[in-house]
Backbone as ProteinMPNN parsed JSONL, in Angstrom:
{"seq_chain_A": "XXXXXXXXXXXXXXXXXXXXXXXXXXXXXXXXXXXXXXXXXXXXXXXXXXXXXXXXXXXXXXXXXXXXXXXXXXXXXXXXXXXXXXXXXXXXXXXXXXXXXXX", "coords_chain_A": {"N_chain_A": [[-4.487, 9.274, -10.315], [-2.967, 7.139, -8.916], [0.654, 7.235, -8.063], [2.631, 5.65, -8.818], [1.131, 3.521, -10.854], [-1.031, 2.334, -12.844], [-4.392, 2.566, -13.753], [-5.339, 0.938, -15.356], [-3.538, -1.543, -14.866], [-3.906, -2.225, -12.503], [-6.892, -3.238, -12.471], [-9.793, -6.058, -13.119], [-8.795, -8.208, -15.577], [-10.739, -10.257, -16.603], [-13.543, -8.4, -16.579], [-12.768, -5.804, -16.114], [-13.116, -4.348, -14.008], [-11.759, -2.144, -11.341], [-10.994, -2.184, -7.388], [-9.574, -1.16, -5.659], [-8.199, -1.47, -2.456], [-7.898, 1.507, -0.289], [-6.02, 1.708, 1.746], [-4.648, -0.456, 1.624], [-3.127, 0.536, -0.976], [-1.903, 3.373, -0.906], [0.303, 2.243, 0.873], [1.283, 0.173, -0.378], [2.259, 2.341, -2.752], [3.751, 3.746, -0.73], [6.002, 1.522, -0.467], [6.33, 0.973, -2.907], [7.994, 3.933, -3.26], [10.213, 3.578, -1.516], [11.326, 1.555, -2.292], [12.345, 2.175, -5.129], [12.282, 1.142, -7.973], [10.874, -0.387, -10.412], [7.934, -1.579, -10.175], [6.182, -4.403, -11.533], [3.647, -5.803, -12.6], [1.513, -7.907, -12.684], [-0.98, -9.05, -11.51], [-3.683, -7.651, -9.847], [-6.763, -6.027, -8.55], [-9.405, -8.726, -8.281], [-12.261, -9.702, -10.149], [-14.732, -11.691, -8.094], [-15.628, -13.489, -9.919], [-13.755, -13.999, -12.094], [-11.613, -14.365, -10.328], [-12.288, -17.24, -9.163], [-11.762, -18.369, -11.16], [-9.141, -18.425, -11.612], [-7.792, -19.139, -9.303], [-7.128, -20.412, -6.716], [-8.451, -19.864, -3.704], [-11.248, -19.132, -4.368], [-14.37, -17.495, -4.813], [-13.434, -15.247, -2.944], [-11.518, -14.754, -2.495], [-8.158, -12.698, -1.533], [-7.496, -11.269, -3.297], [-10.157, -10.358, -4.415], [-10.92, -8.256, -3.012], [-9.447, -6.307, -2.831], [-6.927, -5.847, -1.821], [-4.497, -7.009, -2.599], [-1.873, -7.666, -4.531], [0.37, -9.23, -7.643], [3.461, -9.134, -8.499], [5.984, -9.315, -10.679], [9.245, -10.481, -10.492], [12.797, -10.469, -9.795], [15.638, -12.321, -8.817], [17.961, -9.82, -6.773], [16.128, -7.763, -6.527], [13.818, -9.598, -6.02], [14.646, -10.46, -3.218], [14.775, -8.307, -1.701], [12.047, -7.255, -2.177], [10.581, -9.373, -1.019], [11.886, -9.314, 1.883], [11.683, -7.006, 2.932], [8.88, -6.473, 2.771], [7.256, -6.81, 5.038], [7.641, -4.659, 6.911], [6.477, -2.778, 5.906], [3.549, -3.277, 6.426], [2.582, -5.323, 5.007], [0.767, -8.75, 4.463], [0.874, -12.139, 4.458], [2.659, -13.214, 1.897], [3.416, -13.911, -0.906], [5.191, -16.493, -2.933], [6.172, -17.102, -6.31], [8.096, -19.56, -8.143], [8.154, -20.404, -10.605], [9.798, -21.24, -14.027], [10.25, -18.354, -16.171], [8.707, -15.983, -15.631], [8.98, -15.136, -13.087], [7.032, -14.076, -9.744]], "CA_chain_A": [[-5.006, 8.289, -9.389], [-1.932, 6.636, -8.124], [1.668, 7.696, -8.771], [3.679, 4.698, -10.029], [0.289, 2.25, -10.432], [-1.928, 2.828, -13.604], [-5.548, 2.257, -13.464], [-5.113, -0.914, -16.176], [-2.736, -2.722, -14.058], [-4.654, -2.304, -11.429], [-8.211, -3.996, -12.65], [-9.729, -7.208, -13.271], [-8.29, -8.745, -16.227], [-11.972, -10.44, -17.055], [-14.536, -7.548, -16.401], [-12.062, -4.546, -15.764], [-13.476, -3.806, -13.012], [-10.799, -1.774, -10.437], [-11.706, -1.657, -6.626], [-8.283, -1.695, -5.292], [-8.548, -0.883, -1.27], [-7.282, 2.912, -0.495], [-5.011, 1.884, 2.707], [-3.597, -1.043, 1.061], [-3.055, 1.263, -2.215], [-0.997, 4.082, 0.277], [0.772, 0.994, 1.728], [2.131, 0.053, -1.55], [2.607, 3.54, -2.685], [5.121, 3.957, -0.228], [6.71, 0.358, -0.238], [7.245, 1.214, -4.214], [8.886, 5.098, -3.041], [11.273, 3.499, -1.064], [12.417, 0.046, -3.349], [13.076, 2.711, -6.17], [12.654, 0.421, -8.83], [9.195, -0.382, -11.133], [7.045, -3.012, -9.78], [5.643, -5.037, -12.937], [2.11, -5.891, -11.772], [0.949, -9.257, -13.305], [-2.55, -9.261, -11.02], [-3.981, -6.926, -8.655], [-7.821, -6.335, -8.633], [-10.341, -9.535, -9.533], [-13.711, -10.027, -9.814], [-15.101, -12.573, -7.464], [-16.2, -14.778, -10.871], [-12.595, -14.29, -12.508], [-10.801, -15.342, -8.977], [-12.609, -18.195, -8.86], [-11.03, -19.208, -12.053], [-7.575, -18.371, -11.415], [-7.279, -19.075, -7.965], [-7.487, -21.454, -5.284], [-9.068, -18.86, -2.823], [-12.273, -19.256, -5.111], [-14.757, -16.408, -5.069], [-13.487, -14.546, -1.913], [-9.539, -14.279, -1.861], [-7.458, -11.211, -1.116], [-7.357, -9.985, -4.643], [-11.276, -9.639, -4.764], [-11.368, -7.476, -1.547], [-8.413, -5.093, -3.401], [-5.519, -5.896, -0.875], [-3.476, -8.63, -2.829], [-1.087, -7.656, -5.494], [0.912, -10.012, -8.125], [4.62, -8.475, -9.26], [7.294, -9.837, -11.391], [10.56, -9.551, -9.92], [13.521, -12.28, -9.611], [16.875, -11.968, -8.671], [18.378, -9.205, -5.51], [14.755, -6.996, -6.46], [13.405, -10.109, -5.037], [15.254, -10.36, -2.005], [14.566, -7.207, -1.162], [10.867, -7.071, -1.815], [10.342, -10.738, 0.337], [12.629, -8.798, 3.387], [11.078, -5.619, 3.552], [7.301, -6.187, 2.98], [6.507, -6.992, 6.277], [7.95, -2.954, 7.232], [5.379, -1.615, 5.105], [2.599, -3.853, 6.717], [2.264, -6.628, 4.166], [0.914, -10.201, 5.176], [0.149, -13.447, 2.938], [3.706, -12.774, 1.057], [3.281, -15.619, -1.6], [6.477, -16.74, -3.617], [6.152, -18.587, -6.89], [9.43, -19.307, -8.581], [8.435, -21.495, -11.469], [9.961, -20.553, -15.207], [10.767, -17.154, -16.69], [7.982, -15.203, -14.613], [8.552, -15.27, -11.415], [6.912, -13.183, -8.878]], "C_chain_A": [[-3.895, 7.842, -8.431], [-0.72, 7.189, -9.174], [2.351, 7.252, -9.541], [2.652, 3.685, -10.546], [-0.808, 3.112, -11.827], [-3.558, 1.701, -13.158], [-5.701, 0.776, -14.73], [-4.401, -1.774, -15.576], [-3.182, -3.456, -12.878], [-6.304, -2.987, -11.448], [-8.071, -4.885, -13.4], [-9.307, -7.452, -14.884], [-9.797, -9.207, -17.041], [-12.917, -9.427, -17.403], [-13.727, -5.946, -16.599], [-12.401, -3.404, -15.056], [-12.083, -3.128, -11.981], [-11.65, -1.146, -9.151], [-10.675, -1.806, -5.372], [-8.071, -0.523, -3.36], [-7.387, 0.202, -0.946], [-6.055, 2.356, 0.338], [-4.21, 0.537, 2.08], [-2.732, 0.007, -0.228], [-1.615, 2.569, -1.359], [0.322, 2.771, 0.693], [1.569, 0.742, 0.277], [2.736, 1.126, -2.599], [4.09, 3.944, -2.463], [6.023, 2.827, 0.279], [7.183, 0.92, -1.598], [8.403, 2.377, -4.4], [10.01, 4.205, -2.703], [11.978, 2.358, -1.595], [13.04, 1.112, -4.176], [12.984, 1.865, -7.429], [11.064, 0.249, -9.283], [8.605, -1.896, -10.349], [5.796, -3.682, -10.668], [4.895, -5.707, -12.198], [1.615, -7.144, -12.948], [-0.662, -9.5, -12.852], [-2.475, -8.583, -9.977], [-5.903, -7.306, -8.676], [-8.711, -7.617, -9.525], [-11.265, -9.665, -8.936], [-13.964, -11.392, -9.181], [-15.455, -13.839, -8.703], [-14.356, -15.218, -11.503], [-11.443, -15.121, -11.407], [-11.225, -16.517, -9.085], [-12.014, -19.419, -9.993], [-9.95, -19.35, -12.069], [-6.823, -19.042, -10.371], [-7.961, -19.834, -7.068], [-8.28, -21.25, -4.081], [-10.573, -18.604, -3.315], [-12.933, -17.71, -5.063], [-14.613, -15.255, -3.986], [-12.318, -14.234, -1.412], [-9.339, -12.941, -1.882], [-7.667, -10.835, -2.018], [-8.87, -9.519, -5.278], [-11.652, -8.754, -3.145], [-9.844, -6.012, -1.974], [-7.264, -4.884, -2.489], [-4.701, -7.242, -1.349], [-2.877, -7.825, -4.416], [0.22, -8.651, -6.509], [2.439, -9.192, -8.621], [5.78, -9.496, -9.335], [8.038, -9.539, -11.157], [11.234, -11.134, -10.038], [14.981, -11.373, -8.974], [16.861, -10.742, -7.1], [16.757, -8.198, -5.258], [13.466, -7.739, -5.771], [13.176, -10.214, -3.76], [14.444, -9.162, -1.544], [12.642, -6.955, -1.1], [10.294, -8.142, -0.414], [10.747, -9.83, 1.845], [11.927, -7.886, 4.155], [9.845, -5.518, 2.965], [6.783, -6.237, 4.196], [6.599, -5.589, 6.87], [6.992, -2.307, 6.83], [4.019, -2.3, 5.612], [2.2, -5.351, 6.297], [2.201, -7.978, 5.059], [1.148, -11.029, 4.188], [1.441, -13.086, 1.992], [3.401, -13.945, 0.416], [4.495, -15.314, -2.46], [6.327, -17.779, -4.985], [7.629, -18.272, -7.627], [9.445, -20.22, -9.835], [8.668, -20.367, -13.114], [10.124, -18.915, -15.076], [10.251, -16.098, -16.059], [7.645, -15.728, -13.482], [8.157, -14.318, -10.936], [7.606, -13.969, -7.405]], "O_chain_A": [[-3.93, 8.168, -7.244], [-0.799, 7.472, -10.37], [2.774, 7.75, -10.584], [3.269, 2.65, -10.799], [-1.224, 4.265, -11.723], [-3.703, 0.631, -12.565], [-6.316, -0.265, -14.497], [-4.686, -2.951, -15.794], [-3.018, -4.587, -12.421], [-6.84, -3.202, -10.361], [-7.125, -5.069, -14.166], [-9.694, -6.465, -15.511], [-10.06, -8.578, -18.066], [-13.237, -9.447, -18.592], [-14.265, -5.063, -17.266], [-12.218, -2.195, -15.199], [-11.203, -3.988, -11.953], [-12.494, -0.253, -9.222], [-10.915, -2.427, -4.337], [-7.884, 0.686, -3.22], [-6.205, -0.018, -1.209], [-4.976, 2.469, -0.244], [-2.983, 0.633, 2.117], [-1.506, 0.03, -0.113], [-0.422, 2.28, -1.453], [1.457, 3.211, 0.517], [2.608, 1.38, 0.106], [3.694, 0.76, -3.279], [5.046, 4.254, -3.175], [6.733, 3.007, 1.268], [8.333, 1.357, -1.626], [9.373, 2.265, -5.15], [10.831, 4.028, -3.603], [13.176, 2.206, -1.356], [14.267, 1.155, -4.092], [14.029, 2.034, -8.057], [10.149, 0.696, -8.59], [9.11, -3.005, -10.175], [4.612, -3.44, -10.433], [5.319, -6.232, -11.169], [1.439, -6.834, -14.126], [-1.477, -10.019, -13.614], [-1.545, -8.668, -9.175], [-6.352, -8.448, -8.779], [-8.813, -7.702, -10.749], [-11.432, -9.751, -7.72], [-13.39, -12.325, -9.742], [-15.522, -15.017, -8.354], [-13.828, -16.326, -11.406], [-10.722, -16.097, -11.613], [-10.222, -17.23, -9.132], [-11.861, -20.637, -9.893], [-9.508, -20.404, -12.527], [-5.653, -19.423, -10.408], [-9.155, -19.839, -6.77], [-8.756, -22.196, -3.454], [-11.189, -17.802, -2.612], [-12.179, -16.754, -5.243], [-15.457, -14.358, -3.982], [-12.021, -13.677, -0.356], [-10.194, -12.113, -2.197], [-8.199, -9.729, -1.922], [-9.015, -8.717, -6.201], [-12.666, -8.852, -2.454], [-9.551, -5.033, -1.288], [-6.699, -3.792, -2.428], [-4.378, -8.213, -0.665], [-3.692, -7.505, -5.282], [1.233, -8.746, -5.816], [2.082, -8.359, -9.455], [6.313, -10.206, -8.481], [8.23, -8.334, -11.323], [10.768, -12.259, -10.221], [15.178, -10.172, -8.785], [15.864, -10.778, -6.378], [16.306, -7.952, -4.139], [12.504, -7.199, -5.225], [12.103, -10.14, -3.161], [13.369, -9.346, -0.974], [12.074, -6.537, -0.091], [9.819, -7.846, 0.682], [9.934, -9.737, 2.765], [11.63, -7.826, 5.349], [9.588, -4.385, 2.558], [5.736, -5.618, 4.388], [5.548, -5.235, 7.405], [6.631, -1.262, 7.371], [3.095, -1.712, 5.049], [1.695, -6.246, 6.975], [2.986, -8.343, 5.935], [1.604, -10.66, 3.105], [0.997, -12.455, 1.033], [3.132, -14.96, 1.057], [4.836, -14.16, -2.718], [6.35, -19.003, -4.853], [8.185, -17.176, -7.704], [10.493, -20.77, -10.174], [8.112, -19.3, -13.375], [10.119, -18.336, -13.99], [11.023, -15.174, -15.802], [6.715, -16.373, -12.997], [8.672, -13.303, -11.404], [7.647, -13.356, -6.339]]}, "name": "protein", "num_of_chains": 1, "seq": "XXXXXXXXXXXXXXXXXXXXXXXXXXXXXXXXXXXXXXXXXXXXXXXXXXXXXXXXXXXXXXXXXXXXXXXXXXXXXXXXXXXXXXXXXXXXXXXXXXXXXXX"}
């Protein structure tokens, strides 16, 4: 399916549903080729009922339309993802920094 991106990481968490949009999917693809490094996936695809529980964006945010990805990173792997997402297309960069998992 995808090269560095398994099909469990990639669907909803509730339902396990996966409907993860192709040109974003490409788009991150080749943002992950060129970091070199694993990108630990905390939330990608959710069902419009599960978003609504997680997330502030209720039943219609980015991650139920399959263009919003969650990854665990901290430290210079940070840096570097924040800098150079916008190169690969990326909008909506969100930053949380609280406790041990940060994305």
């Amino acid at each position: 399916m995808y090269r560095y991106f398994t099909r469990q990481e990639l669907q909803c968490k509730c339902c396990g549903a996966e409907h993860m949009d192709a040109g974003f999917m490409r788009k991150l693809e080749a943002f992950r080729e060129a970091a070199g490094f694993p990108f630990v996936v905390t939330s990608a695809y959710r069902c419009p009922a599960h978003n609504s529980r997680v997330s502030s964006t209720g039943r219609d945010g980015p991650h139920t339309t399959g263009r919003a990805i969650d990854i665990a990173v901290r430290g210079d792997r940070a840096y570097y993802l924040i800098t150079r997402a916008a190169e690969y297309g990326f909008t909506g960069i969100g930053v949380n920094q609280k406790g041990a998992s940060r994305f």
